[in-house]
C-alpha positions as CSV (number, residue, x, y, z in Angstrom):
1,X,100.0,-152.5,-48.7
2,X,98.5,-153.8,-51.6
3,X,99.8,-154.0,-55.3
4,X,98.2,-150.4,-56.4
5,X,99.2,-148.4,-53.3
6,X,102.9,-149.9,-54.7
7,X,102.6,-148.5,-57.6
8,X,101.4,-145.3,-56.3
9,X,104.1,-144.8,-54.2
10,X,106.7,-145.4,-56.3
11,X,105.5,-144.1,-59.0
12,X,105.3,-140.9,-56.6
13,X,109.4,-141.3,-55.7
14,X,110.4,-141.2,-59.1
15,X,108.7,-138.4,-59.6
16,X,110.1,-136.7,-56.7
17,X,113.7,-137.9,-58.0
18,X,112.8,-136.6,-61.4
19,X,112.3,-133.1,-59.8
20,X,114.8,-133.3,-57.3
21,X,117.3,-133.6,-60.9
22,X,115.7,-131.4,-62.9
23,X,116.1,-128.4,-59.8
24,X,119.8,-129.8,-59.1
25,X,120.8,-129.0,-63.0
26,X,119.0,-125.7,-62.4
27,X,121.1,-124.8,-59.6
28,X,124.3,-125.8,-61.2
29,X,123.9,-124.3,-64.0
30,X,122.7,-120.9,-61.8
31,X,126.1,-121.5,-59.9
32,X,128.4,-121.6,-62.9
33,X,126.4,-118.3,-64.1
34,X,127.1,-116.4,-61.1
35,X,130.3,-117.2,-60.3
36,X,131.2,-116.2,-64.5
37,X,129.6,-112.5,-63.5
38,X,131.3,-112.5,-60.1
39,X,134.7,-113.7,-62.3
40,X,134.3,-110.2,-64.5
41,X,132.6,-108.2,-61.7
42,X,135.8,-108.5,-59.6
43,X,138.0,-106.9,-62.0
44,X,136.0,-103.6,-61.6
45,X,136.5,-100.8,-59.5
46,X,134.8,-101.3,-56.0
47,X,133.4,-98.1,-54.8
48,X,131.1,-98.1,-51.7
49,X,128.8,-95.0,-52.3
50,X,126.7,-95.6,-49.4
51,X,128.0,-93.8,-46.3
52,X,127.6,-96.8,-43.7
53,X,130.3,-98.1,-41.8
54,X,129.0,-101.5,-43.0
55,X,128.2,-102.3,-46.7
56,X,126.3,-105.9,-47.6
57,X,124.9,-105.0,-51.3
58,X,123.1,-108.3,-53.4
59,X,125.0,-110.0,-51.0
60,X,124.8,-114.3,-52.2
61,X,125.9,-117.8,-51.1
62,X,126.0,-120.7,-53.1
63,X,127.7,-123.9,-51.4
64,X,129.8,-126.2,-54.1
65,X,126.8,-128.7,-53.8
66,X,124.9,-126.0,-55.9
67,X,122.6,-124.7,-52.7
68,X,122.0,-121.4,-52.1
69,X,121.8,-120.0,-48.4
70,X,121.8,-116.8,-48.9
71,X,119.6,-114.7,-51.0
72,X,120.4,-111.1,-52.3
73,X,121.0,-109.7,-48.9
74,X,121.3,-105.8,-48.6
75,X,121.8,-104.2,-45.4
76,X,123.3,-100.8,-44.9
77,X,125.0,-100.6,-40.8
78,X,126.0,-97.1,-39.3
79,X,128.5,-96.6,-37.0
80,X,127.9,-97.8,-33.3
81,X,124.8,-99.7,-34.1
82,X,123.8,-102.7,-32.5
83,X,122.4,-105.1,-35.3
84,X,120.2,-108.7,-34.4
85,X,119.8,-111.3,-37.3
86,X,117.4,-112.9,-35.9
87,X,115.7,-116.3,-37.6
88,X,114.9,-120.3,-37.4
89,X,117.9,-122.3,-38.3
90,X,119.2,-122.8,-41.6
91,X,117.9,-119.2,-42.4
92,X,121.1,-117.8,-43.0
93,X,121.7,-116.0,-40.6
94,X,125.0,-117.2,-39.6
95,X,126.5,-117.8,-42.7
96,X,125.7,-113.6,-43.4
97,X,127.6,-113.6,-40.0
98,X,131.0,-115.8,-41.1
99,X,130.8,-113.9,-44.4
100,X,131.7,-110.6,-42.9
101,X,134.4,-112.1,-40.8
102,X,136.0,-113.6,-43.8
103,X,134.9,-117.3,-42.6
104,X,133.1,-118.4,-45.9
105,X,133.4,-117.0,-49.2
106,X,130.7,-114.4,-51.0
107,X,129.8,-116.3,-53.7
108,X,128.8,-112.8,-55.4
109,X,128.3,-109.0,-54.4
110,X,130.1,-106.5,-52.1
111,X,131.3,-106.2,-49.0
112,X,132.2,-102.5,-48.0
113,X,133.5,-102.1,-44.1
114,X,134.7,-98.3,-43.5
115,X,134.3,-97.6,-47.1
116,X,137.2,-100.9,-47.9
117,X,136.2,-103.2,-50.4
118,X,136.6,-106.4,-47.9
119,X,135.9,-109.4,-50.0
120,X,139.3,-110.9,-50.5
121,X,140.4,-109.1,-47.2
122,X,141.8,-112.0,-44.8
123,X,139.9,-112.2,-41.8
124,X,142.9,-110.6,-39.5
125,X,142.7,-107.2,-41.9
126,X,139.5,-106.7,-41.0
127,X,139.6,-104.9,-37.7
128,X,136.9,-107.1,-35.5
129,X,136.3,-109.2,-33.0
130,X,134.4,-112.3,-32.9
131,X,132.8,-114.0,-30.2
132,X,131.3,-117.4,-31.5
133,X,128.9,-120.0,-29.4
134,X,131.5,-122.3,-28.4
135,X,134.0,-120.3,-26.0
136,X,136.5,-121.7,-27.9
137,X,139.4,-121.5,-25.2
138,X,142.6,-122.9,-25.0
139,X,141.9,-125.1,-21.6
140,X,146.1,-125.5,-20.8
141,X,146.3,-121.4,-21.0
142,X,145.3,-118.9,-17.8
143,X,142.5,-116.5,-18.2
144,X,145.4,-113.9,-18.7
145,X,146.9,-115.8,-21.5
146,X,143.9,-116.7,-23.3
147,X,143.2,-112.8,-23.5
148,X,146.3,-111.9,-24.7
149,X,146.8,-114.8,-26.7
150,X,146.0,-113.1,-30.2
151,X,148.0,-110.1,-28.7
152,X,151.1,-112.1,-28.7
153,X,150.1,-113.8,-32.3
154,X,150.2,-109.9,-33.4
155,X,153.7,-109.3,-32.3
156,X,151.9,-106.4,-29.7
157,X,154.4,-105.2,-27.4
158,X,154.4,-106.9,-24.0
159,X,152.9,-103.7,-22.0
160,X,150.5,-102.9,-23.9
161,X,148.9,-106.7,-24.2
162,X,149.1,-106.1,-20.2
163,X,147.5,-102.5,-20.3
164,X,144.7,-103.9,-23.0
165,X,144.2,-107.3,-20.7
166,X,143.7,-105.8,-17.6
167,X,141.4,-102.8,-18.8
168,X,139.2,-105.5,-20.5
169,X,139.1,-107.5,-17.3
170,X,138.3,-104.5,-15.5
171,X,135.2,-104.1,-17.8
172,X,134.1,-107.3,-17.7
173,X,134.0,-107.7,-14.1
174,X,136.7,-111.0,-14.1
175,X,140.4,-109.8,-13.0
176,X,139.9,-112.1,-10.1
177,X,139.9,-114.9,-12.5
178,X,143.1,-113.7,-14.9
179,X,145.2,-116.3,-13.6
180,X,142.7,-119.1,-13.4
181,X,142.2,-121.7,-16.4
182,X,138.5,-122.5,-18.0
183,X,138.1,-125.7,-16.2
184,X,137.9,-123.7,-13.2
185,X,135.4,-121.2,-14.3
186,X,131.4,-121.4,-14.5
187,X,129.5,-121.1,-18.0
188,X,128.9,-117.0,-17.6
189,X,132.8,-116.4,-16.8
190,X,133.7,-118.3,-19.7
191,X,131.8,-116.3,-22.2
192,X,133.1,-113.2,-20.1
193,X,136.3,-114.2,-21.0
194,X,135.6,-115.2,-24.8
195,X,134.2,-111.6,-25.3
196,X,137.1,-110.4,-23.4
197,X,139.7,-112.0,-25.9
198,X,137.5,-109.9,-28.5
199,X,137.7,-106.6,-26.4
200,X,141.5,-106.5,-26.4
201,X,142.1,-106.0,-30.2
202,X,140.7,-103.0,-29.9
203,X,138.3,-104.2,-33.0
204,X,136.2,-101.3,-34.8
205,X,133.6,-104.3,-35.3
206,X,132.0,-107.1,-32.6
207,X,130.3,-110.0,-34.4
208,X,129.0,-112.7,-32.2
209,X,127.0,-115.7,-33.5
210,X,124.7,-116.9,-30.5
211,X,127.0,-116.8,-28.0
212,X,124.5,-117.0,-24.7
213,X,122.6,-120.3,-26.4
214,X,125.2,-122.5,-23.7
215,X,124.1,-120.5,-21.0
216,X,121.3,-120.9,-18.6
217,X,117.8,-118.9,-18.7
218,X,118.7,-116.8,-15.6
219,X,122.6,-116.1,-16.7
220,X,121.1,-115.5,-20.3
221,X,119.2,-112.5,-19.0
222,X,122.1,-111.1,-17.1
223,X,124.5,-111.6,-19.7
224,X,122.2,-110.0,-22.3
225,X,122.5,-106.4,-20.4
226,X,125.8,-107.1,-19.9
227,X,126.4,-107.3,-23.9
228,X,124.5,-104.1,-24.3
229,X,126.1,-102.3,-21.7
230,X,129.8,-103.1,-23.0
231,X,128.5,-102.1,-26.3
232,X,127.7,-98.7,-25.7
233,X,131.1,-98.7,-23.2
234,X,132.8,-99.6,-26.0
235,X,131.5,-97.3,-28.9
236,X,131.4,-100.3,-31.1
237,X,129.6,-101.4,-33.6
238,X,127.9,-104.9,-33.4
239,X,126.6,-107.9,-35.1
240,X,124.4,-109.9,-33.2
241,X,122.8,-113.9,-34.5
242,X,120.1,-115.0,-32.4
243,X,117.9,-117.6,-33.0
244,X,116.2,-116.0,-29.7
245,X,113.4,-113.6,-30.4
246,X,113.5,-111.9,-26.9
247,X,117.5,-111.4,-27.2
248,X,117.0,-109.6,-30.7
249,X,114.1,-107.2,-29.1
250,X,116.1,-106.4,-25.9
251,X,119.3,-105.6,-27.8
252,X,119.2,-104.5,-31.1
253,X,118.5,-101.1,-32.2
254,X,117.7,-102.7,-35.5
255,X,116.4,-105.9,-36.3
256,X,117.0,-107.6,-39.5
257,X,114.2,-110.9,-39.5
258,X,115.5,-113.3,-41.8
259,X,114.1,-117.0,-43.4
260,X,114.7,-119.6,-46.3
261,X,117.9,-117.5,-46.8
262,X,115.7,-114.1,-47.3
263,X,115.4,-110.8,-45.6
264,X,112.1,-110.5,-44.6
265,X,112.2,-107.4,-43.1
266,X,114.4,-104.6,-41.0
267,X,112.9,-102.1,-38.3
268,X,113.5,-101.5,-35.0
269,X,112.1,-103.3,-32.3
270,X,109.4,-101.5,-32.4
271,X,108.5,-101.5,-36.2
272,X,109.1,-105.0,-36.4
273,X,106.6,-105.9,-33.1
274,X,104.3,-103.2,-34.2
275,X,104.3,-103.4,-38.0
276,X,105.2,-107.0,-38.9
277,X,105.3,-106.9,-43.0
278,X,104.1,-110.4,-43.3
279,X,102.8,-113.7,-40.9
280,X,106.2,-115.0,-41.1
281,X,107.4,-112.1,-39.0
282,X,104.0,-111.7,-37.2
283,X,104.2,-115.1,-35.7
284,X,108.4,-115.3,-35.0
285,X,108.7,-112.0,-33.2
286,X,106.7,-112.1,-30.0
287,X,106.0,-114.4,-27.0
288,X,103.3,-116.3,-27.5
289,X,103.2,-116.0,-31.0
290,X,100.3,-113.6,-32.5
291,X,97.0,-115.3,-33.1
292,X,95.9,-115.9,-37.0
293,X,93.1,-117.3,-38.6
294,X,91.7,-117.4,-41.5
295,X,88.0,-115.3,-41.6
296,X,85.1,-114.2,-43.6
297,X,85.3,-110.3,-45.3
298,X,82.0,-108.9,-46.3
299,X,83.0,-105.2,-47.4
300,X,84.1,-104.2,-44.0
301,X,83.0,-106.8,-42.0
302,X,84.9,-109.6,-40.6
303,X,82.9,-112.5,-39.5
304,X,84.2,-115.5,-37.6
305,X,83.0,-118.8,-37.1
306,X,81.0,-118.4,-34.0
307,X,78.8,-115.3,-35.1
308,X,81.5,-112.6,-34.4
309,X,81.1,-109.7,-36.5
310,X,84.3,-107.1,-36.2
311,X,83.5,-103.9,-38.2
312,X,86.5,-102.3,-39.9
313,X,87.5,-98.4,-41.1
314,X,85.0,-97.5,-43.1
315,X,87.6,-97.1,-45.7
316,X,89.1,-100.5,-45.5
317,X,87.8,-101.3,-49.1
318,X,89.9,-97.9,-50.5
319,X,93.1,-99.3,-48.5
320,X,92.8,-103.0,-49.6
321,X,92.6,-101.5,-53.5
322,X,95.8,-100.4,-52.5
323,X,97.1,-103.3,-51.2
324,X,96.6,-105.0,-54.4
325,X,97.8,-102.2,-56.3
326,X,100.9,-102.2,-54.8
327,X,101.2,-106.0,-54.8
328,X,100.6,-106.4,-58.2
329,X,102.9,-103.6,-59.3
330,X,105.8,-105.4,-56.9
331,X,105.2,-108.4,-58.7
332,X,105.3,-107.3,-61.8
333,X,108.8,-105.7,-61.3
334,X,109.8,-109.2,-60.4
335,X,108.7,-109.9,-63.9
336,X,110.2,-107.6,-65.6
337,X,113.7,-107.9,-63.7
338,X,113.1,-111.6,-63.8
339,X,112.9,-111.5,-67.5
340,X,115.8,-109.0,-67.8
341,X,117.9,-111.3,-65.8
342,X,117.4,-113.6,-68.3
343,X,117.8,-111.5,-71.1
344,X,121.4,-110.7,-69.8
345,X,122.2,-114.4,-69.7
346,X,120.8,-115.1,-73.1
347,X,123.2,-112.6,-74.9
348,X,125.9,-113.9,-73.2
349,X,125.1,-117.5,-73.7
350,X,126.7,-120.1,-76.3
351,X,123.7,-119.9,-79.3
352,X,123.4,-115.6,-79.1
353,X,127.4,-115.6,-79.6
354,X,126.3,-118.6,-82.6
355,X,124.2,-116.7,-83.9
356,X,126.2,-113.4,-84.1
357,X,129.0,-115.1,-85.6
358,X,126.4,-116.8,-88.2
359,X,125.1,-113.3,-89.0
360,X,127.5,-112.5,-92.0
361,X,127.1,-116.3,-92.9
362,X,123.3,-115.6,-93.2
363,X,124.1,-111.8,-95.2
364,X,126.3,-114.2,-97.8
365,X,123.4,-116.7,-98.4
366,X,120.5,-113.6,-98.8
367,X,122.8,-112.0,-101.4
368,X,122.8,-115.3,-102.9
369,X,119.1,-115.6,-103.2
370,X,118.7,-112.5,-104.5
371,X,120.7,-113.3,-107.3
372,X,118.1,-116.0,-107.8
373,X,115.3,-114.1,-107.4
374,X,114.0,-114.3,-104.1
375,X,111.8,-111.7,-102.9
376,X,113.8,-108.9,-100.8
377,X,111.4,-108.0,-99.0
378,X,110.7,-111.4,-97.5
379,X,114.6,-111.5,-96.4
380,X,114.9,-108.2,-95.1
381,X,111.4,-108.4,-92.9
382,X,113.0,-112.0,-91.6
383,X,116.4,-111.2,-90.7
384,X,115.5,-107.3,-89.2
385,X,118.9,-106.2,-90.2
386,X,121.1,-108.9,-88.7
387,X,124.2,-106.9,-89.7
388,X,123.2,-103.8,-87.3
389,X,123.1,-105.6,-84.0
390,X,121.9,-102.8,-82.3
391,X,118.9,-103.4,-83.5
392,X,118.4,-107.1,-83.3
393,X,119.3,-106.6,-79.5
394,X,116.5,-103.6,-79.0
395,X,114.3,-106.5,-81.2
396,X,114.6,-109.0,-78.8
397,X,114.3,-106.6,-75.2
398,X,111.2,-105.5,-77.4
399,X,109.6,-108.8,-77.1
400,X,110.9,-109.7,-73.8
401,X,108.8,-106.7,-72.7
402,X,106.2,-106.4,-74.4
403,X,105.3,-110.8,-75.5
404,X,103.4,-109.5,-78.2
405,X,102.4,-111.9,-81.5
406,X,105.3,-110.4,-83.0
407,X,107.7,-112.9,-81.8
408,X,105.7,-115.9,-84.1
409,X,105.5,-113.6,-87.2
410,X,109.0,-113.2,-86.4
411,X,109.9,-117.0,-86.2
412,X,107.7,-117.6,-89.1
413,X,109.3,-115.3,-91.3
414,X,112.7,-116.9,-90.8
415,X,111.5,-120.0,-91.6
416,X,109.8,-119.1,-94.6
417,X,113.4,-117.3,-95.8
418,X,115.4,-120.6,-95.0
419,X,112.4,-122.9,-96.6
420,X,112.8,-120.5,-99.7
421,X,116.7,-120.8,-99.6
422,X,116.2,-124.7,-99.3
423,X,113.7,-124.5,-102.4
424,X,116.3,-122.7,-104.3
425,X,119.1,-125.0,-103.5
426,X,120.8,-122.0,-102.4
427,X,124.4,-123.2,-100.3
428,X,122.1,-126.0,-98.6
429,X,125.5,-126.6,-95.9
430,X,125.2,-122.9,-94.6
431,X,121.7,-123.5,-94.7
432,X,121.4,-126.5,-92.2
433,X,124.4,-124.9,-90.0
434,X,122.0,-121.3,-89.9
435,X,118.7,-123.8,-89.3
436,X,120.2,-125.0,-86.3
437,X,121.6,-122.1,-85.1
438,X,118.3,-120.0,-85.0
439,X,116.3,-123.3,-84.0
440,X,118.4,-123.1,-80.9
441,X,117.8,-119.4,-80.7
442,X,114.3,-119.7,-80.9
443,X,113.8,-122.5,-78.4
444,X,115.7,-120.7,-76.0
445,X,114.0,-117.0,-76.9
446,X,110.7,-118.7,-76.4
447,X,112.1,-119.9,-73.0
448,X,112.3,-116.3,-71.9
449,X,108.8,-115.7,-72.6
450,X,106.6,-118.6,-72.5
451,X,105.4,-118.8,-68.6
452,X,104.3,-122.6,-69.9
453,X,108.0,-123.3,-70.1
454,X,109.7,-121.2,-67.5
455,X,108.2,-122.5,-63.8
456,X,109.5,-119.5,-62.5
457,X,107.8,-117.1,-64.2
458,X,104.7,-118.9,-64.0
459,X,104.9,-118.7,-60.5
460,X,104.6,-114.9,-61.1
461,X,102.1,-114.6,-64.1
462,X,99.9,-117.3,-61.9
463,X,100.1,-114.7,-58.5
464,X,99.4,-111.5,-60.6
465,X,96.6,-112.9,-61.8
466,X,95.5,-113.8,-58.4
467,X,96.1,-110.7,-56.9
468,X,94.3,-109.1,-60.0
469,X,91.3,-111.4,-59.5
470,X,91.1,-111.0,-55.8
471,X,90.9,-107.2,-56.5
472,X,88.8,-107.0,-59.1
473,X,86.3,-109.5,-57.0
474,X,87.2,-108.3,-54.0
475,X,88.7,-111.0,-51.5
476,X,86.0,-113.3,-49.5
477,X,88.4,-114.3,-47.0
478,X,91.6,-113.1,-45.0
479,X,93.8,-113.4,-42.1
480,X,93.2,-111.8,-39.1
481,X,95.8,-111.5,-36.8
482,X,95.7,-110.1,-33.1
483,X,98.4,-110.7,-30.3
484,X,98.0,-112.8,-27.3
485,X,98.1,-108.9,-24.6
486,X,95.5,-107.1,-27.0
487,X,92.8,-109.6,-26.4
488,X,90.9,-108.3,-23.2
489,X,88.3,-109.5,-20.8
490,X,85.4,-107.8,-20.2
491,X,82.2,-107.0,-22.5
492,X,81.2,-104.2,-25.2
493,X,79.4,-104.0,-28.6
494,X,81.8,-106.6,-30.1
495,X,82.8,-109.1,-27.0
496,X,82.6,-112.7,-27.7
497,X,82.3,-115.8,-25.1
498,X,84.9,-118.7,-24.6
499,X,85.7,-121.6,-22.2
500,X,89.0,-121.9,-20.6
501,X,90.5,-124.9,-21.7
502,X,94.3,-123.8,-20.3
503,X,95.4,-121.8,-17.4
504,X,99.0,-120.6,-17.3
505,X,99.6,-118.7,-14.4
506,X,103.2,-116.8,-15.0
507,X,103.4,-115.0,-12.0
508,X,101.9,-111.3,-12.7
509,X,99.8,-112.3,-16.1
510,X,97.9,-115.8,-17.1
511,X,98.2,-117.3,-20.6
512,X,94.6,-118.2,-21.3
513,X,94.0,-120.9,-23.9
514,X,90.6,-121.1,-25.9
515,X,89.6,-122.1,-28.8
516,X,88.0,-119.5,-31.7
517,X,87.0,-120.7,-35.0
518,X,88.0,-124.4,-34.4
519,X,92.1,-122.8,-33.5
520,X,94.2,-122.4,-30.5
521,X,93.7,-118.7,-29.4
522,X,96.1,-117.6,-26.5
523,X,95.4,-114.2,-24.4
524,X,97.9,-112.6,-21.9
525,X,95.6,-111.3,-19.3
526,X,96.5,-109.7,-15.6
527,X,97.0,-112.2,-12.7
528,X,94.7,-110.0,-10.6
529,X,91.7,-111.7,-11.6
530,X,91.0,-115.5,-10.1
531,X,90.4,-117.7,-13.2
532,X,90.5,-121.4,-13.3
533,X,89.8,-124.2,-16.5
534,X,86.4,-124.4,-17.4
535,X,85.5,-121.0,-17.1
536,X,83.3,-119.6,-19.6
537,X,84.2,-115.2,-19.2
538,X,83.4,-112.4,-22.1
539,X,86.3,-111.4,-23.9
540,X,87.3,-108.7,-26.8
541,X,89.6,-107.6,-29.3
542,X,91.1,-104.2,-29.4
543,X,90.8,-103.2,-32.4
544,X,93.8,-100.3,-32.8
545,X,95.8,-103.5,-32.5
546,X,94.2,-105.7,-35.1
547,X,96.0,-107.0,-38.1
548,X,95.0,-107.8,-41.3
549,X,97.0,-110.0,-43.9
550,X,96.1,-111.1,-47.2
551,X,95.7,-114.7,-47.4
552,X,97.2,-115.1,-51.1
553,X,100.9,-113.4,-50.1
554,X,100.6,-113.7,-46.5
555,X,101.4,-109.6,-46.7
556,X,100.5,-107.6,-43.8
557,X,97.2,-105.4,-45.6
558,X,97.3,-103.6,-42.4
């Protein structure tokens, strides 16, 4: 490595560093802010207007090392449902999991189960069950004790811990085993056991955190309907994490698809496989993964690499003015309730509460300068009324909103009132104290709405403007997406040639590997047809099953 390529390089870590500071203040400084509104918002009544049995509303977590796992999560549960949080790790999923048992803290928002406000409830008070990956046994205790164990911790009479063990065995298919010890059981019995210690409180609530990830493919499968079944046996309602795609689409009866700490979408099974809102959930649900790549659009057209031409609905051009439509007015909400959010931690910040407490300072020195002669109407235009706060607030939404030229007149004039105040030597000490104070008030005002300052919001100004400019010219490119069992052999208007370059013979069905517009393609096709590597056969897409994302959001068009 020579000299320059040093430089480079480091040159490139302390800029990383630099960043790596500057995001780790941020997030302090966000942490210390929520838990202030979490401080007050606890002191208010709690009431859980939503009719589900289980409440999560702007649900967050923020770790004491200023990293946040989980990000505004809502989700509304209804009695007896069985709910999948399905995601890669580190999504979150989990820790939404541990959070409804009482495990971790909620760093802010509500927690509502049966209509009780269960933040600060202990983990015993909340009537459930949990059933974690580890089996978490006591290995000197009998199957029998281990059951009963949390029984006898409850101060539950001695017949009924029988009466509740035995039934629970009974379910789960193990009395045989109640006086044997875990060392002594196989993998499946174990977790048997661990969701029969859950059964026996008689919990209005299961949660379970991947508790078949010890387990073997084949016992997986078995104890996958065995979950199900007891869940509908039981009448319960049920939390399910999976990192496992095919456990959250065999069980759930909703799916919530989580990543980075974000809801990405909920649906049912079906939704979800069907309608997946964006590639994120297009390519985790589903096995294979869908296919996407990245094509040609000529007004209804797509055209690939190797001459394929697909023709779309002949109103796609009406339905992707929608798309952007809708795009840009969702991202413009995040702009405005961006904004908002910042508004609300403006007036509540150090310099606002300065500058309130400077506005009867700044009243003293303009009835000053009048006596001197200033021009009133120079004062009153530059101050607005500071005495009537009302106003000065609406003042300030006003340019929040709106980021009109107002804002510099605004500045201007205030400087021009304290220059004047200076030039008549008018109290030059309250003078300096107000320049600082509305100095500080304008830096951070101009923070609010100045995209060149605040990354995040030119983040959003920057996407708008893409979407705008992707309507107004009309994309050139996007994502086509179709899964591996909707891409057929066999020829018609629109069929396309390919080599075999992978056979995957899966008993009933092949996986067929090609390659389309220099990418990986896989197709599920029916074992009934004898096809080997290096075959060159006519395939074709059907197109009811087609999906189209945009490439700029990586949203689902249709």
């Amino acid at each position: 490595m020579n000299f320059q390529d040093l430089k480079i390089k480091i040159l490139e870590r302390i800029k990383v560093e630099k960043e790596q500071k500057v995001l780790q203040k941020e997030r302090e400084k966000f942490h210390k802010k929520v838990l202030s509104e979490e401080k007050a918002h606890k002191k208010e009544e709690h009431i859980d207007d939503s009719n589900a049995f289980i409440s999560l509303k702007h649900i967050n977590k923020i770790y004491d090392n200023h990293v946040q796992a989980v990000f505004d999560f809502n989700l509304n549960i209804s009695s007896h449902e069985f709910i999948v949080l399905v995601g890669p790790s580190g999504c979150g999923k989990s820790t939404t999991l541990r959070m409804i048992a009482g495990l971790e803290e909620i760093t802010s928002g509500d927690l509502f189960i049966d209509g009780v406000y269960a933040n600060e409830l202990p983990p015993k008070d909340r009537n459930i069950g949990m059933v974690f990956q580890s089996y978490a046994l006591y290995p000197h205790m009998t199957v029998y004790e281990n059951m009963a164990f949390g029984l006898k911790v409850n101060h539950v009479k001695k017949d009924e811990i029988e009466k509740r063990v035995l039934k629970a065995a009974e379910i789960l298919q193990i009395t045989e085993y109640l006086n044997r010890k875990p060392s002594a059981l196989s993998g499946g019995q174990c977790q048997r056991v661990a969701l029969g210690r859950a059964i026996v409180r008689d919990a209005k609530v299961f949660l379970m955190d991947e508790p078949l990830s010890n387990l073997d493919a084949k016992l997986r499968v078995q104890m996958r309907s065995e979950i199900v079944k007891l869940h509908k046996a039981l009448n319960t309602t049920t939390i399910y994490v999976t990192h496992d795609q095919i456990e959250a689409m065999t069980m759930a009866s909703r799916i919530v698809v989580m990543n980075k700490g974000y809801i990405q979408q909920i649906g049912t099974p079906e939704e979800i496989y069907s309608h997946p809102i964006n590639t994120f959930v297009a390519t985790f649900i589903g096995s294979p993964a869908m296919n996407i790549i990245k094509v040609k659009l000529d007004e209804n057209k797509l055209i690939f690499n190797n001459g394929l031409t697909l023709f779309l609905k002949e109103d796609f051009n009406n339905i992707l003015k929608d798309f952007y439509n809708k795009e840009i007015e969702k991202e413009l909400a995040k702009v405005e309730n961006y904004k908002n959010l910042y508004f609300e931690r403006f007036i509540n910040s150090r310099s606002f509460k300065k500058l309130k407490e400077n506005i009867s300072s700044f009243n003293e020195v303009k009835e000053e300068a009048l006596k001197v002669g200033l021009d009133e109407n120079i004062i009153s235009e530059s101050n607005i009324d500071l005495l009537n706060n009302k106003i000065h607030i609406d003042f300030i939404k006003k340019q929040i909103k709106s980021l009109t030229k107002d804002l510099e007149k605004y500045i201007e004039l205030i400087s021009k009132t304290l220059q004047n105040l200076t030039f008549f030597e008018v109290n030059e000490n309250k003078y300096e104290e107000l320049n600082k104070v509305y100095l500080t008030f304008i830096k951070e005002f101009l923070y609010l709405s100045n995209s060149e300052e605040n990354i995040d919001l030119q983040k959003l100004n920057k996407l708008i403007k893409d979407l705008k400019k992707a309507k107004e010219n009309k994309t050139e490119e996007v994502l086509f997406g179709i899964r591996p069992e909707d891409i057929d052999l066999g020829e018609n208007d629109e069929s396309f040639k390919v080599n075999i370059e992978v056979r995957e013979l899966l008993g009933s069905e092949y996986y067929i590997h090609f390659n389309l517009n220099n990418q990986d393609f896989i197709s599920k096709i029916e074992a009934n047809i004898p096809l080997k590597e290096g075959d060159v056969v006519s395939m074709h897409f059907n197109k009811d099953k087609i999906h189209i994302f945009d490439l700029l959001t990586e949203e689902r068009i249709f």
